[in-house]
mmCIF entry with sequence, helices, sheets and N, C-alpha, C, O atoms, coordinates in Angstrom:
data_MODEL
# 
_entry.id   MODEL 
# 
_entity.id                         1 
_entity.type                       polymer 
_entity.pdbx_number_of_molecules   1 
# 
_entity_poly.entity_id                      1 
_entity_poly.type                           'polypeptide(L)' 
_entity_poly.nstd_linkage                   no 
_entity_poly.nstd_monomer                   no 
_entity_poly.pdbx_seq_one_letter_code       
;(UNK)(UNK)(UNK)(UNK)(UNK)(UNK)(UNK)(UNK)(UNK)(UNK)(UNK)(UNK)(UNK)(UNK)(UNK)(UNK)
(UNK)(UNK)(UNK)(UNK)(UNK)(UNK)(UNK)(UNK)(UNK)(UNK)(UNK)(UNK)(UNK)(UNK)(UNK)(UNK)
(UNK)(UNK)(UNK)(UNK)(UNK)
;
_entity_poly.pdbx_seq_one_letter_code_can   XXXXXXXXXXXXXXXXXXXXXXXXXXXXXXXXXXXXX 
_entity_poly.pdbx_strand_id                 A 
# 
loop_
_entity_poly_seq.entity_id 
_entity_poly_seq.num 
_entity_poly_seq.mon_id 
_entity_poly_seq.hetero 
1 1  UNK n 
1 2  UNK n 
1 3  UNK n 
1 4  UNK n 
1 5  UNK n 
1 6  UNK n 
1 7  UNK n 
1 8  UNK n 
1 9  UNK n 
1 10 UNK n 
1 11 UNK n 
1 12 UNK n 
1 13 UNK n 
1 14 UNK n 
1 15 UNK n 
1 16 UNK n 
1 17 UNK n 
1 18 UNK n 
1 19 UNK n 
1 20 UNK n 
1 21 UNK n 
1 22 UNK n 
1 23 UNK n 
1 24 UNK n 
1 25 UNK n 
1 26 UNK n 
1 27 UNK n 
1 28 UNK n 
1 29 UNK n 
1 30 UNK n 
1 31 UNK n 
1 32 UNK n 
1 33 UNK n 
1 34 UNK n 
1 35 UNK n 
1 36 UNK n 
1 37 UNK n 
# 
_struct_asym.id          A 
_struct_asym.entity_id   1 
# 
loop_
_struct_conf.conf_type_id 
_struct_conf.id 
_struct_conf.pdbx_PDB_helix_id 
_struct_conf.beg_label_comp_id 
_struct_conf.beg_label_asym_id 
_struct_conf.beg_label_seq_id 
_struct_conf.pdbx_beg_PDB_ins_code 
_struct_conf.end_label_comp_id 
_struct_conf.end_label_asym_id 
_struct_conf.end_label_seq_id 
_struct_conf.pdbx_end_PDB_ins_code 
_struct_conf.beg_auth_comp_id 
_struct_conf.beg_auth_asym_id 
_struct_conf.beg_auth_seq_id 
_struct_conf.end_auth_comp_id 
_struct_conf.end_auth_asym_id 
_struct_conf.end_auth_seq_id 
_struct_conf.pdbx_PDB_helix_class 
_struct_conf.details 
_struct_conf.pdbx_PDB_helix_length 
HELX_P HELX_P1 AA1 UNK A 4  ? UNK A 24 ? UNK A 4  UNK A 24 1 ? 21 
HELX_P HELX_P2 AA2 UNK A 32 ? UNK A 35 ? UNK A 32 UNK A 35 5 ? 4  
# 
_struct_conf_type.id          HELX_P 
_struct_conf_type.criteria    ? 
_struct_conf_type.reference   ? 
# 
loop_
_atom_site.group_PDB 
_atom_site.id 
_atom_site.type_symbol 
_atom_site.label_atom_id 
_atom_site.label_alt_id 
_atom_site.label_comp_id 
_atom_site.label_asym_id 
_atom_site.label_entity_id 
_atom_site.label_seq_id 
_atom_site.pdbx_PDB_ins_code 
_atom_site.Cartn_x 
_atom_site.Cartn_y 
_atom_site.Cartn_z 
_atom_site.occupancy 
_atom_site.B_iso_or_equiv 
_atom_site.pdbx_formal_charge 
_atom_site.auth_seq_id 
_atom_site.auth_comp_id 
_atom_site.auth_asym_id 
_atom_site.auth_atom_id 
_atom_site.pdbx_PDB_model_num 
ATOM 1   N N  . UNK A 1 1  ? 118.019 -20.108 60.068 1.00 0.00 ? 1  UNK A N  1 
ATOM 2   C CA . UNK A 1 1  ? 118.073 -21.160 59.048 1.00 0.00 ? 1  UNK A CA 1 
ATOM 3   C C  . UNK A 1 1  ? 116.670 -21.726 58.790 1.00 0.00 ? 1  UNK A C  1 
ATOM 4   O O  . UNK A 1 1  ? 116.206 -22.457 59.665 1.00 0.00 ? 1  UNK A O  1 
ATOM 5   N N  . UNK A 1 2  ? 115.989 -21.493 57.764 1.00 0.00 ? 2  UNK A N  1 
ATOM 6   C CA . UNK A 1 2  ? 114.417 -21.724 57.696 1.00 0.00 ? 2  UNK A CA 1 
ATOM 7   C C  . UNK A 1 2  ? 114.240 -23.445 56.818 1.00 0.00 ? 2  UNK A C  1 
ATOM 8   O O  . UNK A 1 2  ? 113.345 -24.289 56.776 1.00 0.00 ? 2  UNK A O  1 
ATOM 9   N N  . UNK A 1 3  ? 115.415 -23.339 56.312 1.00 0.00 ? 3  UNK A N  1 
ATOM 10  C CA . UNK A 1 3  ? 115.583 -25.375 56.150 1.00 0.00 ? 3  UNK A CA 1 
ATOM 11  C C  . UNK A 1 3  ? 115.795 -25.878 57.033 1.00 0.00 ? 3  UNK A C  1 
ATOM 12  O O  . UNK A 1 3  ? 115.253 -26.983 57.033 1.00 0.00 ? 3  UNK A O  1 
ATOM 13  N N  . UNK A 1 4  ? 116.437 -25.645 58.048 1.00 0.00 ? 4  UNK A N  1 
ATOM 14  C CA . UNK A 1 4  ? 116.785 -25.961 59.735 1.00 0.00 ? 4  UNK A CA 1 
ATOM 15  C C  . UNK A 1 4  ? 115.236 -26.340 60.098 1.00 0.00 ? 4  UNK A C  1 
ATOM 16  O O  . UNK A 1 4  ? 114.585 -27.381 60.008 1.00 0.00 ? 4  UNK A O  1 
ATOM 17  N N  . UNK A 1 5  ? 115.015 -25.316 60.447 1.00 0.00 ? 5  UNK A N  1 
ATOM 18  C CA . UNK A 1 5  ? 113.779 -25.371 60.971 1.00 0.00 ? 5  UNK A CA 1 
ATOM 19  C C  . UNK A 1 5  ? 112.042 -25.949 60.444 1.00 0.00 ? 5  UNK A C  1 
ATOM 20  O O  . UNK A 1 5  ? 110.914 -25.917 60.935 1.00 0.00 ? 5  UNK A O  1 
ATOM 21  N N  . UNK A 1 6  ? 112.818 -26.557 58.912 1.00 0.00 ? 6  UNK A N  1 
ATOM 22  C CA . UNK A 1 6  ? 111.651 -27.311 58.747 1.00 0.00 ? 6  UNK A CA 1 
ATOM 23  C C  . UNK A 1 6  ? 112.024 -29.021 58.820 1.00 0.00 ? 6  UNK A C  1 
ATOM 24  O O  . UNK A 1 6  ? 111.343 -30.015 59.071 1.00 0.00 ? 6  UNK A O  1 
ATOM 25  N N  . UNK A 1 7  ? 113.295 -28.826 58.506 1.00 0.00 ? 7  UNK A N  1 
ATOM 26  C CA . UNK A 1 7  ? 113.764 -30.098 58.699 1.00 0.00 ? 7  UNK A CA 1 
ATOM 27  C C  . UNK A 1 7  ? 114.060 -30.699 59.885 1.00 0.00 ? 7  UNK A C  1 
ATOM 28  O O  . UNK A 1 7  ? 114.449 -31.867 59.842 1.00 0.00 ? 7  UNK A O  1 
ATOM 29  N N  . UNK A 1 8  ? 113.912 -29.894 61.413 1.00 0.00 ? 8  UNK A N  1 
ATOM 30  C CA . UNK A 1 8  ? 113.904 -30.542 62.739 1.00 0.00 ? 8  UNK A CA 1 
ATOM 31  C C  . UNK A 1 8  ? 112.930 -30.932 62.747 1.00 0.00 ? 8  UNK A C  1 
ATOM 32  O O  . UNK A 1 8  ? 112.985 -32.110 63.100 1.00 0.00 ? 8  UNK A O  1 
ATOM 33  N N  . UNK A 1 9  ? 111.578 -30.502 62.474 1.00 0.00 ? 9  UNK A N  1 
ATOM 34  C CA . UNK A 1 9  ? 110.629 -31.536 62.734 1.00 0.00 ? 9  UNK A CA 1 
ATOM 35  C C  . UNK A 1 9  ? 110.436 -32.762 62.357 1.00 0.00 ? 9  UNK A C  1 
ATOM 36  O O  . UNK A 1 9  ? 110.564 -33.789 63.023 1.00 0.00 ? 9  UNK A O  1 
ATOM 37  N N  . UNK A 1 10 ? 110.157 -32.648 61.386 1.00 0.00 ? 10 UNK A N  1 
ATOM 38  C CA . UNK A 1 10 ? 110.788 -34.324 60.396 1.00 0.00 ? 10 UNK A CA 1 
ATOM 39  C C  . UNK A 1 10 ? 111.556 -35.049 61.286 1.00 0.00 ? 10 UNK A C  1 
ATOM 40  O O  . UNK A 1 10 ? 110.978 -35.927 61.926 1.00 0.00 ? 10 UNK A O  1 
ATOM 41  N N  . UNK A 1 11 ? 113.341 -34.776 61.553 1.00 0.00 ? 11 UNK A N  1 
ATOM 42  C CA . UNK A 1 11 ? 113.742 -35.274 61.711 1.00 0.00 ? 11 UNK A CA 1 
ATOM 43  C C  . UNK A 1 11 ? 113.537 -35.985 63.238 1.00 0.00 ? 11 UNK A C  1 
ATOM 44  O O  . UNK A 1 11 ? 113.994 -37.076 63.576 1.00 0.00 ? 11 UNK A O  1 
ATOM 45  N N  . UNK A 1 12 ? 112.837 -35.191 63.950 1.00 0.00 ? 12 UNK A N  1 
ATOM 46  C CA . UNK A 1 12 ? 112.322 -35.466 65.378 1.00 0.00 ? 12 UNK A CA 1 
ATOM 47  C C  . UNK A 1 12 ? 111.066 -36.532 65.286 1.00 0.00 ? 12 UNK A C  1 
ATOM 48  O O  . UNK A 1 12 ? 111.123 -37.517 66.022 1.00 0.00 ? 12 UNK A O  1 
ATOM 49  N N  . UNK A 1 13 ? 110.282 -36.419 64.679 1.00 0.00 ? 13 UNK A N  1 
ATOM 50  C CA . UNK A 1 13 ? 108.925 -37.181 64.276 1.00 0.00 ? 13 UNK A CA 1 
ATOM 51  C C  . UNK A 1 13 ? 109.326 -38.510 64.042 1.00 0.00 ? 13 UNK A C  1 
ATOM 52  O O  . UNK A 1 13 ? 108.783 -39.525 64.477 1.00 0.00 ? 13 UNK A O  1 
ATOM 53  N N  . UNK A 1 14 ? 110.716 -38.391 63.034 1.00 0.00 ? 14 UNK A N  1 
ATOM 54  C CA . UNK A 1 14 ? 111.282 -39.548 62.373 1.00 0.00 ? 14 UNK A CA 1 
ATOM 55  C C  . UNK A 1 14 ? 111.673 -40.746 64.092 1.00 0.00 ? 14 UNK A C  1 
ATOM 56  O O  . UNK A 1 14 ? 111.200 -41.764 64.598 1.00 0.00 ? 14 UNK A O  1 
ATOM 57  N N  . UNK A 1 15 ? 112.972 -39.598 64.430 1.00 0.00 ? 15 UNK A N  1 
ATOM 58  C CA . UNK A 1 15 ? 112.858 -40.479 65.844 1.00 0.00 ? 15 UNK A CA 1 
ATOM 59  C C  . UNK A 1 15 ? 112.123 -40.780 66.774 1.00 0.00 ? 15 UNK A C  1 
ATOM 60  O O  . UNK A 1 15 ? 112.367 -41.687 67.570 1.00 0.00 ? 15 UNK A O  1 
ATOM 61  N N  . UNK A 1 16 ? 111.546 -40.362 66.784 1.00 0.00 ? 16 UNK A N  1 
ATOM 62  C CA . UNK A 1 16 ? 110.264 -40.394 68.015 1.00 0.00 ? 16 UNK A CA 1 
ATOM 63  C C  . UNK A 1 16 ? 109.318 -41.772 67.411 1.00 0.00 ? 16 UNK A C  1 
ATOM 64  O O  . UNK A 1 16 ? 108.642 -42.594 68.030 1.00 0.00 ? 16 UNK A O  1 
ATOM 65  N N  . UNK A 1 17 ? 109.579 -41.629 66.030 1.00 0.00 ? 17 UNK A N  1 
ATOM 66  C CA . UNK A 1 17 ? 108.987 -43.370 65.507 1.00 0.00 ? 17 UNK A CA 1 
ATOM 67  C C  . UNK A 1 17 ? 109.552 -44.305 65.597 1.00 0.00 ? 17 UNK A C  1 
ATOM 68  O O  . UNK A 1 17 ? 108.903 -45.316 65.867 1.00 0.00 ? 17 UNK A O  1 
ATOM 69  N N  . UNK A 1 18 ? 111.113 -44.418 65.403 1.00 0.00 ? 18 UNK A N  1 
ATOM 70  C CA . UNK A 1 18 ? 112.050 -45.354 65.378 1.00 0.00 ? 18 UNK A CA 1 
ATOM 71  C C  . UNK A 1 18 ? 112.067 -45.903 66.695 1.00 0.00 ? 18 UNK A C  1 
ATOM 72  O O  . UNK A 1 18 ? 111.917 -47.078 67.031 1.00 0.00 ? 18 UNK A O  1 
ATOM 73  N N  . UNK A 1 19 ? 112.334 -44.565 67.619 1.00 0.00 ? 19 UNK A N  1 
ATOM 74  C CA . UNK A 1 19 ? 112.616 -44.964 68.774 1.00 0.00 ? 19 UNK A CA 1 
ATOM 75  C C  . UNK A 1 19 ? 111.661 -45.784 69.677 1.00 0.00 ? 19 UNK A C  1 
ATOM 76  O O  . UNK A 1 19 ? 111.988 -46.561 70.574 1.00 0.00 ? 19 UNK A O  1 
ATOM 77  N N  . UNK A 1 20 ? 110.220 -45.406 69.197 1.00 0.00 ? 20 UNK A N  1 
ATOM 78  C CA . UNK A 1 20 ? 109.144 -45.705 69.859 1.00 0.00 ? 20 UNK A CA 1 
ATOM 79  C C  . UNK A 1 20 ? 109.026 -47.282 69.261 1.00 0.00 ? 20 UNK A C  1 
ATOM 80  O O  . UNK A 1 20 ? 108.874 -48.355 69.844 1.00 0.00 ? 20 UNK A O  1 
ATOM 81  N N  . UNK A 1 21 ? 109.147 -46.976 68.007 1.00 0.00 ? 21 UNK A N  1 
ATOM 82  C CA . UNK A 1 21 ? 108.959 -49.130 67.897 1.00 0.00 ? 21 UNK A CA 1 
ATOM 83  C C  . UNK A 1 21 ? 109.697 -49.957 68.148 1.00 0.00 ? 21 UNK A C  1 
ATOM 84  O O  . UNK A 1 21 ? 109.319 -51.092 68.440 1.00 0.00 ? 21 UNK A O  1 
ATOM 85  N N  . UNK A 1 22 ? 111.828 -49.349 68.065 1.00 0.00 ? 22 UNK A N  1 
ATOM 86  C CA . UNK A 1 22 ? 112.132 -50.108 68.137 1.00 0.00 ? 22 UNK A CA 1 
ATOM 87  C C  . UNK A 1 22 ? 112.504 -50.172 69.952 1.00 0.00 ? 22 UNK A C  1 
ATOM 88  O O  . UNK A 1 22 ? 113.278 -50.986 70.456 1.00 0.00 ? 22 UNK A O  1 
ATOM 89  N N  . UNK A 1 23 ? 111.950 -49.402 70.496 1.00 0.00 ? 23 UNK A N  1 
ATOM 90  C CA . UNK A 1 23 ? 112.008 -49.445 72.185 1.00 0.00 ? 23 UNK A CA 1 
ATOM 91  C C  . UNK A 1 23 ? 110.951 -50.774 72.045 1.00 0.00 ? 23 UNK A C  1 
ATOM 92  O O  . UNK A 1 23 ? 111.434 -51.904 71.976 1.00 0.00 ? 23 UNK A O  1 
ATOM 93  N N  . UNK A 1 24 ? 109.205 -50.524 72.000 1.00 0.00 ? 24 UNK A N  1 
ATOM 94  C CA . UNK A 1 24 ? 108.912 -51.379 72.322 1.00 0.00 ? 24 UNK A CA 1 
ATOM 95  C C  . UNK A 1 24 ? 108.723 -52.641 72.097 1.00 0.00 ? 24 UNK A C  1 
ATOM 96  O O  . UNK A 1 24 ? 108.215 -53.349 72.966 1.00 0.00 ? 24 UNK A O  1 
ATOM 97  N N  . UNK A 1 25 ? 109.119 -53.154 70.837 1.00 0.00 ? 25 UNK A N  1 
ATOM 98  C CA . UNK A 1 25 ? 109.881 -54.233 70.684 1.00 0.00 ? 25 UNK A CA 1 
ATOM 99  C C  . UNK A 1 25 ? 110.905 -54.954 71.290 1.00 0.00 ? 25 UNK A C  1 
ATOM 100 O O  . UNK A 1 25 ? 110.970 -56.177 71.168 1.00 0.00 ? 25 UNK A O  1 
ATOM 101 N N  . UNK A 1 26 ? 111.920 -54.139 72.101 1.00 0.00 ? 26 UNK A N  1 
ATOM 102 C CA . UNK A 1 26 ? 112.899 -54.635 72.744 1.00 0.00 ? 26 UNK A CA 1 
ATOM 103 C C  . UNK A 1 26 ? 112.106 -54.642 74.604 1.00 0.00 ? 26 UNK A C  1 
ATOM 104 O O  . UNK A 1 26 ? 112.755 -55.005 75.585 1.00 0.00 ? 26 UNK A O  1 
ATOM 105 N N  . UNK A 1 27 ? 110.916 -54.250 74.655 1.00 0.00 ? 27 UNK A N  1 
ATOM 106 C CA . UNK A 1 27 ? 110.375 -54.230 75.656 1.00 0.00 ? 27 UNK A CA 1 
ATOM 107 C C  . UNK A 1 27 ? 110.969 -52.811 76.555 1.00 0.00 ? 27 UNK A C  1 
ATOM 108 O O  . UNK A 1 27 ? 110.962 -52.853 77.785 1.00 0.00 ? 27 UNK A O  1 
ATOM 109 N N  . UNK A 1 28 ? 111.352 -51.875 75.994 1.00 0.00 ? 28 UNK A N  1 
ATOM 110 C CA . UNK A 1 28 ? 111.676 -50.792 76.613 1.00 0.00 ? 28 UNK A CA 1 
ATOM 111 C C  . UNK A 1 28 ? 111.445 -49.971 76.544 1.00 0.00 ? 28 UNK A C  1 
ATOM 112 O O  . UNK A 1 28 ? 111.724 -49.688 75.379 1.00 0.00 ? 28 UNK A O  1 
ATOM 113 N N  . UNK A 1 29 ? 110.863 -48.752 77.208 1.00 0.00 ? 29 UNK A N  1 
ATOM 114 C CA . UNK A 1 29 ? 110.101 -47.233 77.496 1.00 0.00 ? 29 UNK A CA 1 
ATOM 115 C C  . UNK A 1 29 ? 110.698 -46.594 76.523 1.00 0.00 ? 29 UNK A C  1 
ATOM 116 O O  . UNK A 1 29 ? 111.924 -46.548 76.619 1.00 0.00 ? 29 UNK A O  1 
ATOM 117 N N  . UNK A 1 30 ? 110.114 -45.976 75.419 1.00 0.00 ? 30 UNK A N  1 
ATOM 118 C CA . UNK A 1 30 ? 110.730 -44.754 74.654 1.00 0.00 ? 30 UNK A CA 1 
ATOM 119 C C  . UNK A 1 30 ? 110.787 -43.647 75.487 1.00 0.00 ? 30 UNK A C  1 
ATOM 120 O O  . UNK A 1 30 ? 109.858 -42.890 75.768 1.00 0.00 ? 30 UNK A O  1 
ATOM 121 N N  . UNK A 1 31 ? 112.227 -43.590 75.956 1.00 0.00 ? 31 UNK A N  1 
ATOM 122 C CA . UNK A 1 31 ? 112.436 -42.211 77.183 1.00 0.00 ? 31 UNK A CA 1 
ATOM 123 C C  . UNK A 1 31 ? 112.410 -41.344 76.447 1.00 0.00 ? 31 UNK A C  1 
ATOM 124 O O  . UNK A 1 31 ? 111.575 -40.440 76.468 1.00 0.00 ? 31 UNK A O  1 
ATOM 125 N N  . UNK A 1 32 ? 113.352 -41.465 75.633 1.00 0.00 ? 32 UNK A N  1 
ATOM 126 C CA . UNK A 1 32 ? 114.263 -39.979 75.170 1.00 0.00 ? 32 UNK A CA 1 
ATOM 127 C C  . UNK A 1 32 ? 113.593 -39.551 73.964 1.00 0.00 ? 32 UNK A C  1 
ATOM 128 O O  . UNK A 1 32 ? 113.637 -38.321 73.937 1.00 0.00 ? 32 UNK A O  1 
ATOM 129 N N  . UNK A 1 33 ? 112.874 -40.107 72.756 1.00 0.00 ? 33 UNK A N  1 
ATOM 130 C CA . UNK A 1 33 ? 111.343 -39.295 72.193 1.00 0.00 ? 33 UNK A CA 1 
ATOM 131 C C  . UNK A 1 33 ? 110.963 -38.544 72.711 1.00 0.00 ? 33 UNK A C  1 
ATOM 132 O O  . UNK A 1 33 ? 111.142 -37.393 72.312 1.00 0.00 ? 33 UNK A O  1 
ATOM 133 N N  . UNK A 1 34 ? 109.940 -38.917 74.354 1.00 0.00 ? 34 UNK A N  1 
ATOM 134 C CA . UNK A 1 34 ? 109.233 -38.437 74.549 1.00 0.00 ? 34 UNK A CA 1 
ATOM 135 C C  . UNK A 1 34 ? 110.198 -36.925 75.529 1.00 0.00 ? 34 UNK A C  1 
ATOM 136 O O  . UNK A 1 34 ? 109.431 -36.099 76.022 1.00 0.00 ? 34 UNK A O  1 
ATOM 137 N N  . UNK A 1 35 ? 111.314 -36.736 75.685 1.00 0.00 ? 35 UNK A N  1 
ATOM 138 C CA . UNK A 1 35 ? 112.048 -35.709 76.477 1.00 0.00 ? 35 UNK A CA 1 
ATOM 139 C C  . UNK A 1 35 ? 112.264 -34.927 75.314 1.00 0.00 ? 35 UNK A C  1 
ATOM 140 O O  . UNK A 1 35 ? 112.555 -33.775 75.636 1.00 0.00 ? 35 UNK A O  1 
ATOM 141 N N  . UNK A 1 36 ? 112.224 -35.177 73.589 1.00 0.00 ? 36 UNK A N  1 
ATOM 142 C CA . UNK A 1 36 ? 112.672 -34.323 72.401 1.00 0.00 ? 36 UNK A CA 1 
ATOM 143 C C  . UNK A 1 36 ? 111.200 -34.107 72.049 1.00 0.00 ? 36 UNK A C  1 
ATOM 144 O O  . UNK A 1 36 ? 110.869 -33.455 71.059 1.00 0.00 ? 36 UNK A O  1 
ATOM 145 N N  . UNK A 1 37 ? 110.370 -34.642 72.846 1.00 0.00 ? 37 UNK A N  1 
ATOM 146 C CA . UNK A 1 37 ? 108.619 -33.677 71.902 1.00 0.00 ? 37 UNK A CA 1 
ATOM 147 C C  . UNK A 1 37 ? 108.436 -32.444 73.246 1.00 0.00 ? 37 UNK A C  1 
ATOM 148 O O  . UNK A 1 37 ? 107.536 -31.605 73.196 1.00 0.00 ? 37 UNK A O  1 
# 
């Protein structure tokens, strides 16, 4: 699937941002970003 596969990155990048601000805002380690890079 070559839309698959351009669209996991994105969609990983995407979380790995969300997760990362809205972790440290809540004062908590972005675990699971950094276990999907």
């Amino acid at each position: 699937m070559p839309a698959f596969e351009v669209f996991l990155p994105g969609l990983l990048n995407f979380r790995h941002f969300a997760f990362a601000t809205f972790g440290m805002s809540r004062g908590e380690k972005p675990v699971l970003p950094l276990r999907l890079m």
